[in-house]
N, C-alpha and C positions, 0 to 999 in steps of 0.2 A: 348530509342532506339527501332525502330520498331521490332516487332519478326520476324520468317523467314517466314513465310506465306507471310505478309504486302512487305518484301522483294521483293517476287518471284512477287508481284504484279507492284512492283514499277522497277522491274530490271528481265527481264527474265532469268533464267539460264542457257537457251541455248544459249546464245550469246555468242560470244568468242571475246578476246580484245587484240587484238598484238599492241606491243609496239616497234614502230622504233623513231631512233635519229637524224643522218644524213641520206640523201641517196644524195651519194658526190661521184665523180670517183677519187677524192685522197685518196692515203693510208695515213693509221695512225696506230701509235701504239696503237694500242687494237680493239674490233670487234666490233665495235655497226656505224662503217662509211659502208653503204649497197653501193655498186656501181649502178647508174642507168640502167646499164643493168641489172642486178640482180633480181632490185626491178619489172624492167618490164616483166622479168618470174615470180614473186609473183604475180601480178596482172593478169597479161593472166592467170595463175594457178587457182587462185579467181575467176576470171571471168567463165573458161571453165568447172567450179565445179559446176555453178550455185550461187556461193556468189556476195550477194550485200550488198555493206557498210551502215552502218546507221550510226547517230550521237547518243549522249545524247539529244541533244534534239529532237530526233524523236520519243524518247521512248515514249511518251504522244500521240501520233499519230496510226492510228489503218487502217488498218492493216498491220501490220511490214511484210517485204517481208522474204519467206519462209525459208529463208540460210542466216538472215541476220550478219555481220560482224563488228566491230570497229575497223577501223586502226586509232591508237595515233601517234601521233612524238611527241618528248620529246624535250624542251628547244628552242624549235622556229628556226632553222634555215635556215637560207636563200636557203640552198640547198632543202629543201622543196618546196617552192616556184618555186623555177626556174627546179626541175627534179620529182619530186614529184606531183605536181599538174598537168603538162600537160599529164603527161602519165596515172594518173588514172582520167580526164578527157577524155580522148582518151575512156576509157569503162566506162564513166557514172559514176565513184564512188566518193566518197567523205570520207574529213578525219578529226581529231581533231587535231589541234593545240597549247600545251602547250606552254604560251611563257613566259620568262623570263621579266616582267615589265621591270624592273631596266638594262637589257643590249639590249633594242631594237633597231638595228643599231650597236650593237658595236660585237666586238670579245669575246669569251669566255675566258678572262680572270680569271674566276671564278674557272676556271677546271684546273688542273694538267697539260695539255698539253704537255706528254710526247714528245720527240722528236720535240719540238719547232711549231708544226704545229698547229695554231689556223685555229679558221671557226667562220664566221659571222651568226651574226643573224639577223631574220626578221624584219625590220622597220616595222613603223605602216603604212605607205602607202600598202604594200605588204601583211601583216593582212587584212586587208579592202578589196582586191584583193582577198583573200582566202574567206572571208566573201559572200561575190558576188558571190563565184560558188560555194557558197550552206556548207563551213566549216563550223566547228565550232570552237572556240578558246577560250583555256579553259588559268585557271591561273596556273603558275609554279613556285611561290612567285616573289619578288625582285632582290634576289643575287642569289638564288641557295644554299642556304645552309641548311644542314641537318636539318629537323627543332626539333626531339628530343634531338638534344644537345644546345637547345637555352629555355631559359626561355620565360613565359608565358607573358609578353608582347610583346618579340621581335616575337614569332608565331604569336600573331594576326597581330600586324604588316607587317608583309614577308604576309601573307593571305589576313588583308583586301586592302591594300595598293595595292596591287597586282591587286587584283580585282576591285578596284576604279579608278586604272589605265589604266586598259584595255576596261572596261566602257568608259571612259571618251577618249579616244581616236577611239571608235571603234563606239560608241553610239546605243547600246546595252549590256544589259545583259551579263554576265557571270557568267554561274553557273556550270561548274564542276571544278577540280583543279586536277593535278598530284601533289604529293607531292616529293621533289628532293630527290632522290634518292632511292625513295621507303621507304622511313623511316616514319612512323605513329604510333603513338600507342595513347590510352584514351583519351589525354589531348589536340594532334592534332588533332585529329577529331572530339571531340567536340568545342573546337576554331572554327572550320573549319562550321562545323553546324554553330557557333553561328554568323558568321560573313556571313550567306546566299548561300555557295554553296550547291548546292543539290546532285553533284556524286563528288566523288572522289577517285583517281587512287594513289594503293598501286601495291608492285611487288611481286611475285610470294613465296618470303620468309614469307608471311604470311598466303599462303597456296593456296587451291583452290578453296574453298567451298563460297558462295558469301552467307554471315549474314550480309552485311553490305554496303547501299548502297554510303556511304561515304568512305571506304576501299575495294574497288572491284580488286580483282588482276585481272593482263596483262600479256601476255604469248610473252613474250621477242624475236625479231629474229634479227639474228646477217649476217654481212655480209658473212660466210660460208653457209649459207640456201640457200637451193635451192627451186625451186618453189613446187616439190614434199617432202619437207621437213616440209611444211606447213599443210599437210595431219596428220604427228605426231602431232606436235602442236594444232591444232583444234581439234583433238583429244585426249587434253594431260590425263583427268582422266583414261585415260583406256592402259595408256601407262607409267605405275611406275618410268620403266629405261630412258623414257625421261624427267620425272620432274623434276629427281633426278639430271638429266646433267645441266637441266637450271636452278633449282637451287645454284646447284655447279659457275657454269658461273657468279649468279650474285651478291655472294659473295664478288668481290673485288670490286665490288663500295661502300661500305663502308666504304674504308681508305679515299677515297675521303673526304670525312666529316672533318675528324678528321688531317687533309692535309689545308684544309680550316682554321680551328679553331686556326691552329700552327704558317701559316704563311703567312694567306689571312686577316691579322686586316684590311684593306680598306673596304671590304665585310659590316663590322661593321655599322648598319644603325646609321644617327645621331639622338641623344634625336630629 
């Protein structure tokens, strides 16, 4: 594992990495559905701040623009696509696209979906669409499931699989990954190494200090943020009482996991 030095070469530490999921104008039970008006005071905020978005793979590219930014979405949703892309195309920005291989086109089934309300995800025609103005589209395994409660073949699996899939549909490269749920520790992330990604995306529960360019934490925003709210956040080392809220917040995705494990056996890849 590279020391922190090799780190800060490979991954600056002034970048900052917000993590959205939907941006959907239906409600839902729990906060991570941002409503498209919402998101487009995040982005005039970004914008009138002087932030411009980069990807992973610009990181290799020189010179990075002075306030640069990574906005992630989590799990590929079609609400991306269709409310998300046009509005931060509207200011020139660009974003990463986690997509779930194994549900491209379908419903999230994969998820608890409290109050009965599913959301689609991105087909691979509409990836390819993201691809073309400039995304990027990273891997979010197969099914979605937690991957330290799964032994060490079913991780590589959910990982390479994932990524040989979106390869093979995208015809390009994929090398960063969010792992579901934030869940990583030793033995995921060197799988995760060993099967070719070069970043990958942990959440805020493992802290905030960036040792690790395959565990880089994401600074979570929920559909109550407002676009001046985003100012904390960018800011979060220097603001105690707001880490402690977000990570307070992202605590209950966890049962999700273990929700999955009880009574989601379909999820179960076959031999």
């Amino acid at each position: 594992m590279p020391d922190s030095s090799d780190q800060e070469k490979l991954f600056p530490s002034d970048i900052p990495i917000l993590m959205y999921h939907k941006i959907d104008p239906r409600n839902e039970v729990g906060i991570n559905a941002v409503s498209p008006e919402r998101f487009r005071s995040h982005i005039q905020w970004l914008h009138s701040h002087g932030y411009e978005t980069v990807t992973f793979s610009d990181l290799d590219k020189t010179p990075l623009p002075e306030k640069p930014v990574i906005l992630t979405f989590d799990d590929g949703y079609l609400s991306v696509y269709k409310h998300a892309l046009p509005i931060m195309h509207e200011y020139g920005m660009r974003g990463v696209v986690y997509a779930i291989s194994g549900f491209l086109g379908r419903h999230n089934t994969w998820d608890v979906n409290l109050g009965g309300i599913t959301f689609l995800h991105l087909h691979a025609d509409a990836l390819k669409e993201l691809q073309e103005f400039g995304w990027e589209i990273g891997a979010h395994t197969v099914t979605h499931r937690g991957l330290t409660l799964l032994k060490a073949d079913e991780i590589r699996r959910e990982l390479k699989e994932s990524k040989q899939l979106l390869e093979s549909r995208l015809g390009r490269s994929v090398n960063s990954v969010a792992y579901p749920f934030g869940l990583c520790n030793e033995e995921v992330r060197n799988i995760a190494d060993e099967v070719g990604f070069k970043h990958g995306c942990v959440c805020l529960r493992h802290g905030l200090e960036i040792s690790d360019i395959l565990m880089l934490p994401r600074i979570p925003v929920y559909q109550f943020d407002r676009g001046a709210q985003l100012q904390k956040k960018l800011n979060l080392k220097s603001s105690d009482l707001e880490y402690f809220k977000l990570r307070m917040l992202s605590y209950p995705a966890v049962f999700t996991p273990w929700y999955q494990k009880m009574f989601k056996h379909e999820l179960v890849l076959d031999p």
